[in-house]
C-alpha positions, 0 to 999 in steps of 0.5 A: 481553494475549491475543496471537495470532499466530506469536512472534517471536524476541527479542520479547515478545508486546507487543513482537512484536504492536506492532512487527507493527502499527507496520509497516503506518502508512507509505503507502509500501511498502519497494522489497524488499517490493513486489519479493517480493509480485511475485516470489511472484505472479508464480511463481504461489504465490498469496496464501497465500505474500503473507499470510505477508508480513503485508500486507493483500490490499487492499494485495497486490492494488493493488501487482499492478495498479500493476506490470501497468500500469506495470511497477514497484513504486516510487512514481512522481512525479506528471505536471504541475503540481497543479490548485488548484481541484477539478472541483467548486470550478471549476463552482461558481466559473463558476456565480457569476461568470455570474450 
């Protein structure tokens, strides 16, 4: 297997390059990571300093936006109660029962 990359101590190129991928599978970030992508934006190093952190800038760039507009990092909860019915399903269940 062709590895690219830097080594990880302890690891095999196998090892270090699944553990690396593995990672990033979960749609929650850790509160330690978030906390430090903010750190390095907000002392102004930029993404050179991110990337070293092997999150993808999409992800980078999303957790920027959420801790300007809400002030954290943390996943919030979500406000009310779930809507059963999308926007779509709605209109097309009024269409019918007007017919």
């Amino acid at each position: 297997m062709i590895w690219k990359g830097t080594p990880i101590e302890g690891l095999t190129a196998d090892n270090a390059y699944c553990s690396r991928a593995k990672a990033m599978w979960s749609k929650e970030l850790p509160a330690k990571l978030g906390d430090r992508i903010i750190a390095t934006h907000r002392s102004g190093e930029g993404n050179n300093k991110n990337s070293a952190l092997k999150v993808p800038k999409s992800t980078v760039a999303s957790i920027i936006l959420k801790w300007k507009k809400f002030g954290t990092t943390r996943t919030l909860p979500r406000v009310g109660y779930l809507v059963k019915l999308s926007n779509w399903g709605r209109r097309t269940l009024v269409r019918d029962v007007t017919k």
